[in-house]
C-alpha positions in Angstrom: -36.2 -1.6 -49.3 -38.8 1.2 -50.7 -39.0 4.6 -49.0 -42.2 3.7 -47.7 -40.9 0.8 -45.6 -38.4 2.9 -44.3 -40.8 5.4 -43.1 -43.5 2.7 -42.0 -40.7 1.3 -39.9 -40.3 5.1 -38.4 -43.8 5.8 -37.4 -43.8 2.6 -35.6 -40.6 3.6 -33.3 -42.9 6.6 -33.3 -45.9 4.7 -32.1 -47.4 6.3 -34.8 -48.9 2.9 -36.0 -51.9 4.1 -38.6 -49.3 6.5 -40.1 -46.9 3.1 -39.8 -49.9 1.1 -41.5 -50.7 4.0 -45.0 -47.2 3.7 -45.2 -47.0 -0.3 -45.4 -50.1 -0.4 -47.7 -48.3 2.3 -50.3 -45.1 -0.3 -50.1 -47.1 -3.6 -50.5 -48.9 -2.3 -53.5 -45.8 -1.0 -54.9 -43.9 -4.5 -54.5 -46.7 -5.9 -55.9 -47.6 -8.2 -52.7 -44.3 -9.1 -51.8 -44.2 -10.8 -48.7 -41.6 -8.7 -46.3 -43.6 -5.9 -47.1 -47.0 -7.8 -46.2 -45.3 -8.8 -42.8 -44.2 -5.2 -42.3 -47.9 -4.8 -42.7 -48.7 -7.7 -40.6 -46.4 -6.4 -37.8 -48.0 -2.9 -37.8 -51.0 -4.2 -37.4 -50.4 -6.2 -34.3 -48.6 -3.0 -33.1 -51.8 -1.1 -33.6 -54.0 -4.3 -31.6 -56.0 -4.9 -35.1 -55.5 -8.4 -33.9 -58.0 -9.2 -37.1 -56.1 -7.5 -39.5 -52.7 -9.3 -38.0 -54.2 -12.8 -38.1 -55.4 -12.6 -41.6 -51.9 -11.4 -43.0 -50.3 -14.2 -40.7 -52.3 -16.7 -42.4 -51.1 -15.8 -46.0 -47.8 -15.9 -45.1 -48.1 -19.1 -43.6 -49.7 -20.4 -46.4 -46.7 -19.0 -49.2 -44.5 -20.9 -46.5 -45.9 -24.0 -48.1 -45.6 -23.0 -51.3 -42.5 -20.5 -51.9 -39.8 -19.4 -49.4 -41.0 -16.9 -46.8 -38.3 -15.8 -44.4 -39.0 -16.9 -41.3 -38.3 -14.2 -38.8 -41.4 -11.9 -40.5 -43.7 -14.3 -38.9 -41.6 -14.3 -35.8 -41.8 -10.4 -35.4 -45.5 -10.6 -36.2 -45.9 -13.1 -33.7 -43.9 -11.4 -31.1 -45.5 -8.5 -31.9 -49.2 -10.1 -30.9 -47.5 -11.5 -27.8 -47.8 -14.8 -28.7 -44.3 -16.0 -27.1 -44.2 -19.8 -28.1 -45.1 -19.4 -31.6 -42.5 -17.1 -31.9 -40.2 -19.3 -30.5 -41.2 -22.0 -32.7 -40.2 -19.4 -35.8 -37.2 -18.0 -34.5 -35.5 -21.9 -35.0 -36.5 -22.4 -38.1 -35.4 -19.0 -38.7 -31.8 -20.0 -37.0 -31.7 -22.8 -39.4 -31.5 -20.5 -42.4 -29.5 -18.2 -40.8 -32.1 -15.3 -40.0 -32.9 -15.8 -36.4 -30.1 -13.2 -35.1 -31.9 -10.6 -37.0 -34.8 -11.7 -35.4 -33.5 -11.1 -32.1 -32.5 -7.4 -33.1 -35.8 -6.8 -34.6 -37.6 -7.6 -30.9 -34.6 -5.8 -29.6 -32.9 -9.1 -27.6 -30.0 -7.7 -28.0 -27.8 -10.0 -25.7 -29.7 -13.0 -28.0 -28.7 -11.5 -30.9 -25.3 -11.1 -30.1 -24.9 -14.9 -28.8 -26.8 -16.2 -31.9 -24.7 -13.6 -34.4 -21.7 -14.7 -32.3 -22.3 -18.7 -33.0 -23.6 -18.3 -36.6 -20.0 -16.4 -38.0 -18.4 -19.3 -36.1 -20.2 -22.2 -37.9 -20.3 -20.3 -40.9 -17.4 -17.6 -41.3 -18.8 -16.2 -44.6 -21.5 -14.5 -42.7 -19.1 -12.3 -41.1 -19.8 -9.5 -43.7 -19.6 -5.7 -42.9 -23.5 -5.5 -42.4 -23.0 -8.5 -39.8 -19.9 -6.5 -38.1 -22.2 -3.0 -38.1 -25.1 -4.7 -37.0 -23.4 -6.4 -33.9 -21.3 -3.0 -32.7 -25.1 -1.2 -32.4 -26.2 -4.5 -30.6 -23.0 -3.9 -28.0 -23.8 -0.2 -27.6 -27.7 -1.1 -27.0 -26.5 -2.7 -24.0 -24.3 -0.2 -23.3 -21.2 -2.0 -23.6 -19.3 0.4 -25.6 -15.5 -1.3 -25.8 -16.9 -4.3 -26.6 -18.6 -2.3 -29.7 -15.3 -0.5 -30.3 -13.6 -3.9 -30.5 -16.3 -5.0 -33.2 -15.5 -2.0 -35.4 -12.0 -2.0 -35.1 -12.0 -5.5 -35.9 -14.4 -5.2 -38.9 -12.2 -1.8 -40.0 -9.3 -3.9 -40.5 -10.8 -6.6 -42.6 -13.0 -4.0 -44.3 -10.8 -1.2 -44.7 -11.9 0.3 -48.0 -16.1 0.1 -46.5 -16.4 3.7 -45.7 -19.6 2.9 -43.1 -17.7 0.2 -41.4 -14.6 3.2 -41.1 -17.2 5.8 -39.8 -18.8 3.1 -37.3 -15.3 2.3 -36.0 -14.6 6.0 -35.2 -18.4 6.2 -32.9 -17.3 3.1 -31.3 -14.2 4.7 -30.2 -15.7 8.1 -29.5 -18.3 6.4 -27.7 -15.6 4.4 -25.3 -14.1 7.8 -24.6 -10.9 7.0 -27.0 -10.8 10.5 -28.3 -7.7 10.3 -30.2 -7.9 7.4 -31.8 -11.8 8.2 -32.3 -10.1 11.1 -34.2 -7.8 9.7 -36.0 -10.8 6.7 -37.2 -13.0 9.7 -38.0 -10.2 11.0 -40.2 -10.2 7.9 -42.5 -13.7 7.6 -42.9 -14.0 11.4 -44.3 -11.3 10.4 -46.2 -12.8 7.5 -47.4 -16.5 9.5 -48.3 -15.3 13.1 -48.4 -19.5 13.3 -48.6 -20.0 11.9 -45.8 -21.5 14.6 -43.8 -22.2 11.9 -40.6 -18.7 11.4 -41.1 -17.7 15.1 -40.6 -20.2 16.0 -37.5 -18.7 13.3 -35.6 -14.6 14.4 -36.3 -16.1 18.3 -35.5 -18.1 16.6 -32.1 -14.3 15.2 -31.3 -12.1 17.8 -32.4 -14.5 20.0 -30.1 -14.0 17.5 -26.9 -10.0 17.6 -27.5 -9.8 21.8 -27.7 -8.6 21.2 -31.2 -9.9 24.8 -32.5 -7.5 25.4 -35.1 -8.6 21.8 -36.7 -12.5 22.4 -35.3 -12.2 25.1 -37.9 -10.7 23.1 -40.7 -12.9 20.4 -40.4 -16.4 22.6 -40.1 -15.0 24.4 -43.9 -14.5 21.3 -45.1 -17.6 20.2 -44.2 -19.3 22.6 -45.8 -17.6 22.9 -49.4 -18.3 19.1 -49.4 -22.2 19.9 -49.0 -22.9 19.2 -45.3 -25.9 21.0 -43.7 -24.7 24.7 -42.9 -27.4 24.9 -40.2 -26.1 22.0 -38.8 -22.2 23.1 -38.7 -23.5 26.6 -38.0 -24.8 25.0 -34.6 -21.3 23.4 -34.2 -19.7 26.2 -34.7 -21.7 28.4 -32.4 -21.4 25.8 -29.4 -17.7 26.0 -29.8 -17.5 29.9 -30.0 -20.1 30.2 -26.9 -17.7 28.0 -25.0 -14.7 30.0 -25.8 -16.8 33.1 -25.3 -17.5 31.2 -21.6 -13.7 30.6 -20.9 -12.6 34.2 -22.1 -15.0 35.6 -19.4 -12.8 33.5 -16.9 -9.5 34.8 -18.3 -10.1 38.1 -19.8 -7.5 37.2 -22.1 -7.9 39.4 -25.3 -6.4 35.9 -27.2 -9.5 34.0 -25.7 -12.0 36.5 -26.6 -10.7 36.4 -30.2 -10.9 32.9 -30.4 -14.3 33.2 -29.7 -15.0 35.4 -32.5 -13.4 33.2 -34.7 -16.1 30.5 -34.1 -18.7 32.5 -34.1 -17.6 34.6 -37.3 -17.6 31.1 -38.9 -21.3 30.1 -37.5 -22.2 33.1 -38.8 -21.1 32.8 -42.2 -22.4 29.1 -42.4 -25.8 30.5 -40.8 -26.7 34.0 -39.3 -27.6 34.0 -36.2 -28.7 36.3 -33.7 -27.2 34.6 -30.8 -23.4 34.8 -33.2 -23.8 38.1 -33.4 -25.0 39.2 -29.7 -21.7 36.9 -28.9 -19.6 38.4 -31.2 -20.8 42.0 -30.3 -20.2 41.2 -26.9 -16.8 39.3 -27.5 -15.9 42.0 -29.6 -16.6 45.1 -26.3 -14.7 42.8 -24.1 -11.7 42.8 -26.1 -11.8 46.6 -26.7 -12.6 47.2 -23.4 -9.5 45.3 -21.9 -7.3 46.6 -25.1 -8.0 50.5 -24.0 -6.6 49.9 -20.5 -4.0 48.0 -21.6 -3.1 50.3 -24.7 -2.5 53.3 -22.5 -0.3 51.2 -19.9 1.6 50.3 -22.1 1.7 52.9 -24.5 0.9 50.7 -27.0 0.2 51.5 -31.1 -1.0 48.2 -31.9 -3.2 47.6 -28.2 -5.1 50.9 -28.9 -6.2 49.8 -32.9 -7.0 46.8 -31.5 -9.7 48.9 -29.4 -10.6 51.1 -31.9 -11.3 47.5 -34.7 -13.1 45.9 -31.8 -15.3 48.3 -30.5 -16.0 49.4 -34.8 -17.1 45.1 -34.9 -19.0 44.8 -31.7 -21.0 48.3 -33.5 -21.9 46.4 -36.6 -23.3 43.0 -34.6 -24.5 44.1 -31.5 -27.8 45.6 -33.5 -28.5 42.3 -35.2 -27.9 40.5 -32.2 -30.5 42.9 -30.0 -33.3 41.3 -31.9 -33.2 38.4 -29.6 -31.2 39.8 -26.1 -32.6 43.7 -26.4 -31.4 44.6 -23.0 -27.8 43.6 -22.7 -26.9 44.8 -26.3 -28.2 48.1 -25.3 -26.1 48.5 -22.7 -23.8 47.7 -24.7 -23.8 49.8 -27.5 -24.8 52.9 -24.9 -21.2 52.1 -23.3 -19.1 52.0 -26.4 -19.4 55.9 -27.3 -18.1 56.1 -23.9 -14.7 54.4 -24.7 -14.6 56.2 -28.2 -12.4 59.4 -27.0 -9.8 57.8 -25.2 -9.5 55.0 -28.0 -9.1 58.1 -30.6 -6.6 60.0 -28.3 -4.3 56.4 -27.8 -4.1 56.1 -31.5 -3.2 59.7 -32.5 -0.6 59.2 -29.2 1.2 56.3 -29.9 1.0 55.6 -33.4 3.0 57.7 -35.1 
């Protein structure tokens, strides 16, 4: 299908139906007249209430019915599309009788139709149980919200399609969609395995790894990503939501282990991205952890406590600028407090590391 159907078809979601029709009108003339790009037309006419417009591209197809093989659900949508329920209906079976109605009944989004007509057709006819038929019915399932039966769709069509990388990467959203993280994991695993460019494949194993607490493979997985070409903005964002949560828990434990997990996301999101907001966390990540590390250093008399300080406090000083362009106040307050720890951090090293 030409790039301009595709975009026709996305103004009209869009309701953007004049954008819809240009769009159409660049496709038909490419195709030379071809007659699912003059119902695409037709339909986005009807969409747009140029009833006129709709009628006279109704007509022609009508007419190359009688002469050549027009498929019949275009004149269904177009039909449903003006309203006009019975001729529809009168479309849609001769459209079952070749085989086309189900996709009818996804184009007017009837889901539960489609799925009883997709359900009957494979049983008459096994050889239309193709991947496209397996993909198509899981998105019916979770347009109705019923997400296991989806799951069980993609599973089923993963095992008879195991080398299809889509139908590997719609098994893993059926199963992350039914809340089976694991083996949503696992799924997502096989399909970046299967397309190691599959960068759809990799935001949905990150989404998951990032729902178990998997950091250490979060990590893996957004690296991956990116020396395989995924977005960096994208993964950046990824990467930043997992630090910020971190950052969220650490404030909870004030666990210098927490707060340095944090950084570790938000180093990464950085690197992939920069971002004030990685920086302002990291800066403030950073302070925390040489803020606990001073008081802790001293207690415990401790050489490798007290460098920890000094490295955090020297990293929360480089970010904590950057990150001011976008929360002024708190990294000043910030960086006014750090000289303030500066002196005793000094005096722990010179103590205890010797």
């Amino acid at each position: 299908m030409p790039a301009h159907v595709y975009l026709g078809r996305a103004y009209d979601q869009q309701g953007a139906h004049q954008e819809a029709i240009a769009e159409f009108r660049k496709a038909l003339e490419l195709s030379e007249g071809n007659s699912n790009e003059l119902a695409a037309l037709g339909q986005a006419y009807a969409l747009a209430r140029q009833e006129g417009e709709a009628r006279k591209i109704l007509a022609q197809l009508q007419q190359r019915s009688q002469q050549t093989y027009v498929q019949p659900m275009w004149i269904a949508v177009i039909h449903i599309a003006l309203g006009e329920k019975d001729q529809a209906h009168d479309w849609m079976e001769k459209a079952y009788q070749d085989r086309s109605a189900w996709l009818v009944y996804l184009n007017a989004q009837q889901y539960q139709n489609a799925i009883d007509v997709g359900t009957e057709m494979v049983r008459v006819d096994t050889a239309m149980a193709t991947a496209d038929y397996y993909s198509r019915l899981a998105a019916a399932y979770l347009a109705i919200n019923q997400a296991q039966k989806a799951s069980e769709v993609a599973a089923l069509a993963a095992r008879k399609y195991p080398n299809d990388c889509n139908i590997q990467l719609f098994n893993a959203q059926g199963l992350y969609k039914a809340g089976q993280l694991q083996q949503a994991e696992d799924a997502a695993k096989k399909a970046v395995a299967c397309n190691p460019k599959n960068a759809q494949g990799y935001f949905l194993l990150a989404t998951i790894q990032s729902a178990l607490n998997k950091n250490d493979d979060l990590a893996i997985t957004l690296q991956t990503a990116r020396t395989n070409g995924a977005d960096p903005g994208s993964l950046s964002q990824l990467a930043l939501k997992a630090g910020s949560d971190a950052y969220k828990a650490a404030t909870a434990s004030k666990e210098i282990a927490d707060y340095q997990k944090a950084i570790k996301f938000l180093q990464l999101s950085d690197q992939l991205q920069s971002s004030a907001d990685a920086k302002f966390l990291i800066g403030a990540s950073a302070f925390s952890v040489g803020q606990t590390a001073t008081i802790s250093a001293n207690e415990k008399r401790s050489c490798d406590l007290a460098r920890t300080a000094r490295d955090a406090f020297n990293l929360a000083s480089l970010n904590l600028p950057a990150g001011g362009q976008k929360y002024p106040n708190e990294a000043a307050q910030l960086l006014t407090a750090i000289p303030q720890f500066t002196p005793a951090v000094e005096n722990e090293v010179k103590r205890f590391c010797k």
